[in-house]
C-alpha positions, 0 to 999 in steps of 0.5 A, spaced: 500 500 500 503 506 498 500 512 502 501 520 502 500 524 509 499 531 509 504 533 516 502 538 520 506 544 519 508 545 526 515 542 529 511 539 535 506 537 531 511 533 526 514 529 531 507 527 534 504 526 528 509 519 529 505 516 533 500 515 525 506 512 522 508 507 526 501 505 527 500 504 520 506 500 520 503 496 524 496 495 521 499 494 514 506 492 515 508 493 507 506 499 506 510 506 503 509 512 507 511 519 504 509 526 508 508 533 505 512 537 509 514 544 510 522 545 509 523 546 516 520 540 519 523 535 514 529 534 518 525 531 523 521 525 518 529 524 516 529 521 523 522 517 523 524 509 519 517 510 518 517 514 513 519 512 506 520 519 502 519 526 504 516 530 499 517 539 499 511 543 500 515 551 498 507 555 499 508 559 506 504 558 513 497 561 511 498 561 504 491 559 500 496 558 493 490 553 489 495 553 484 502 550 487 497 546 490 494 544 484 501 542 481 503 538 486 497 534 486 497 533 478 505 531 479 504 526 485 498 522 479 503 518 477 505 516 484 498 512 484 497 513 493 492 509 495 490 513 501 492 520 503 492 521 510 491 530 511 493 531 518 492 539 518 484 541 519 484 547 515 481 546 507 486 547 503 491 541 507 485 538 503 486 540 496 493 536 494 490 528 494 484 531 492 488 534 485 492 528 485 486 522 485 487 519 492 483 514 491 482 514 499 482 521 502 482 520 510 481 527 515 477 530 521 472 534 517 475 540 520 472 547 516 467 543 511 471 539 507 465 534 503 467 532 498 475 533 498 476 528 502 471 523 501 473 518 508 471 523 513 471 523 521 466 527 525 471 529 531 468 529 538 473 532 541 472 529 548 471 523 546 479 524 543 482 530 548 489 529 545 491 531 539 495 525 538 490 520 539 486 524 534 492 522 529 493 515 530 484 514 531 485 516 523 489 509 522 483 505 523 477 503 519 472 508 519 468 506 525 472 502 529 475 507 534 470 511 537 474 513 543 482 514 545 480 508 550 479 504 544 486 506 541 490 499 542 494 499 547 500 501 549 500 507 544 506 508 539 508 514 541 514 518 537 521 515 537 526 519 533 532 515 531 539 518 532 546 514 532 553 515 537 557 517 531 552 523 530 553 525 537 559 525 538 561 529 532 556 534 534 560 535 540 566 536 537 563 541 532 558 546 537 566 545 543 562 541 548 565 539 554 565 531 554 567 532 562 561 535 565 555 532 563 549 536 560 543 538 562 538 541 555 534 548 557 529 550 552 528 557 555 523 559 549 517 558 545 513 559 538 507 564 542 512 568 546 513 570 553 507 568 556 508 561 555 516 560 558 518 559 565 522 566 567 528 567 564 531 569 572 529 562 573 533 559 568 538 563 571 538 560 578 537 554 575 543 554 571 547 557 578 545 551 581 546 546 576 553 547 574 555 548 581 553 541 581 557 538 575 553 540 570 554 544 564 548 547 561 547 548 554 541 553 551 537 550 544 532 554 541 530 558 534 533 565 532 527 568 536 530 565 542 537 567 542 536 574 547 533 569 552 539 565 552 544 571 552 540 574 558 541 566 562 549 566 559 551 573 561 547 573 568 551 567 570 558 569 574 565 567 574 567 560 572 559 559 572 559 562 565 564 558 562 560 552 563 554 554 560 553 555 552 548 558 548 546 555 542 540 558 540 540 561 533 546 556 532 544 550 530 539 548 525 534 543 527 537 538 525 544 539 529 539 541 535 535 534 535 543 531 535 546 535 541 538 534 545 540 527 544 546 527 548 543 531 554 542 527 560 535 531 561 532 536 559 528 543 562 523 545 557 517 550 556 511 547 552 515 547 545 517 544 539 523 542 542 520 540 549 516 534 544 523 533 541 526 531 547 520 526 549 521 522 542 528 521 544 526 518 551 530 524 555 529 525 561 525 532 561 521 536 565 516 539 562 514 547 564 506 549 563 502 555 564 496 558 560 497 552 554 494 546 557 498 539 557 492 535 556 492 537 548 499 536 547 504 533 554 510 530 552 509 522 550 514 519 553 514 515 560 520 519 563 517 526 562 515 530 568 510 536 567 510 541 572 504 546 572 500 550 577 493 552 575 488 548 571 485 548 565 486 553 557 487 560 559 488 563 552 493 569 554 498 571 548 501 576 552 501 577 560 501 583 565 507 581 569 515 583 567 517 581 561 511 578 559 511 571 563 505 568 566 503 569 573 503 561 573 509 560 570 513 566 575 511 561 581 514 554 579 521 556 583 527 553 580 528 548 587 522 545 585 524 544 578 531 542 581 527 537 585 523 533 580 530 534 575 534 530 581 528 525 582 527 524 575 535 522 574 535 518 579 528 514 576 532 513 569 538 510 572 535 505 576 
């Protein structure tokens, strides 16, 4: 069977739509996957077995473009998929297996999309409270899973694959210390301050983990790289020298790898907090206003620290600097107390 998915276009998405792949594999052992994807989420499909090819999609986020899509979809015929697979909600993910003739075109009904897919799902979204288990439902017949309690168990939840030669010729590259161990912060995210954990936290996380034996490496996008100076330069003495601000230098692809190599990691409600959790490290998952009970880390070595319950929509907060209120009072002892608690798990 050969099928074609339309992948999210998110990077923590991306990786959860890997629970899909690997339960299609499952269901039909013999199968060939290829995804659509945005450029930067193909390094992540790179490192999901899964995934037969990886096919670019070049129209920006939000882009209508009927005709590129239309290109595609006539381009991908010849490939003659037997199901299609489309992820996103929106109508216009919808278009490129239609204008490619899959014969099968599965999807939530998301805005209206009768007749463009023609196996379609109504989406009770308590029946399935997850996003993941809204992707993996999609991977059985019509009819058959009517609640995330009747997805089999246990669930295949991301696994990205990375390799030991990888690793350490990343060390070398980026000049990490192979004598200190280290510990991954994630200090930013996608929507802003009011979704991070205080920079000044971090610091006095940082101060304590160093002083420990740790060296403390900051990931993050270009977007993320005044944070990583405030957390380095707010650092004294010989403590500086033991933290590296990464974010901004790396492409995703060297992010994963260097993840990778971390004995934990310290995230906010991010991309690279979903990475983390597919590479089964160690993580401490830092929520405010977003909710965990959409979008947690999968993975039993993740730990979610979060004060207040439910979805608060808060774009930008009125505290200093824009943090949430929640999130300035998750106290970094409380975060190295977990941290501690979690290594100590992992290694028994």
């Amino acid at each position: 069977m050969k099928i074609l998915v339309i992948g999210p276009s998110w990077v923590g998405d991306m990786v959860m739509s890997q629970c899909l792949y690997r339960t299609l594999k499952v269901e039909y052992s013999s199968t060939e996957i290829d995804v659509i994807s945005v450029a930067w989420c193909r390094p992540l499909l790179a490192r999901m077995p899964e995934v037969h090819r990886t096919l670019p999609f070049s129209v920006g986020h939000g882009s209508l473009a009927i005709t590129e899509r239309w290109r595609l979809g006539h381009a991908l015929r010849k490939n003659q998929y037997d199901r299609a697979y489309v992820l996103p909600n929106s109508w216009k993910s919808a278009l490129v297996p239609f204008f490619a003739n899959v014969a099968q075109r599965i999807g939530w009904c998301g805005e209206k999309r009768y007749g463009l897919l023609n196996d379609i799902r109504m989406l009770n979204k308590a029946a399935f409270p997850r996003m993941a288990q809204r992707y993996l439902a999609l991977a059985y017949d019509k009819g058959r899973i009517n609640c995330a309690d009747d997805l089999p168990k246990p669930l295949l939840c991301p696994q990205l694959q990375v390799n030991k030669e990888e690793i350490g010729k990343s060390i070398t590259t980026f000049k990490l210390t192979v004598q200190r161990p280290s510990i991954g912060f994630c200090p930013g995210a996608a929507f802003g301050p009011a979704k991070c954990w205080p920079h000044y936290h971090f610091v006095t996380l940082a101060k304590k983990l160093i002083d420990q034996g740790y060296q403390v490496v900051l990931f993050g996008s270009d977007n993320d790289y005044a944070v990583g100076e405030k957390i380095q330069t707010a650092l004294q003495g010989k403590s500086r020298k033991h933290c590296i601000n990464l974010a901004g230098k790396t492409k995703l692809d060297h992010a994963v790898v260097l993840i990778s190599s971390c004995k934990a990691i310290i995230s906010n409600d991010s991309g690279l907090m979903h990475i983390a959790a597919a590479l089964n490290k160690p993580l401490i998952a830092l929520y405010g206003p977003s909710s965990p009970d959409f979008t947690p880390p999968l993975s039993d070595k993740a730990k979610v620290i979060r004060l207040i319950r439910g979805y608060h929509k808060v774009r930008k907060a009125n505290t200093a600097h824009g943090y949430h209120q929640s999130l300035i009072d998750v106290q970094p002892q409380q975060v190295l107390e977990a941290l501690m608690s979690l290594l100590v798990e992992s290694e028994g």
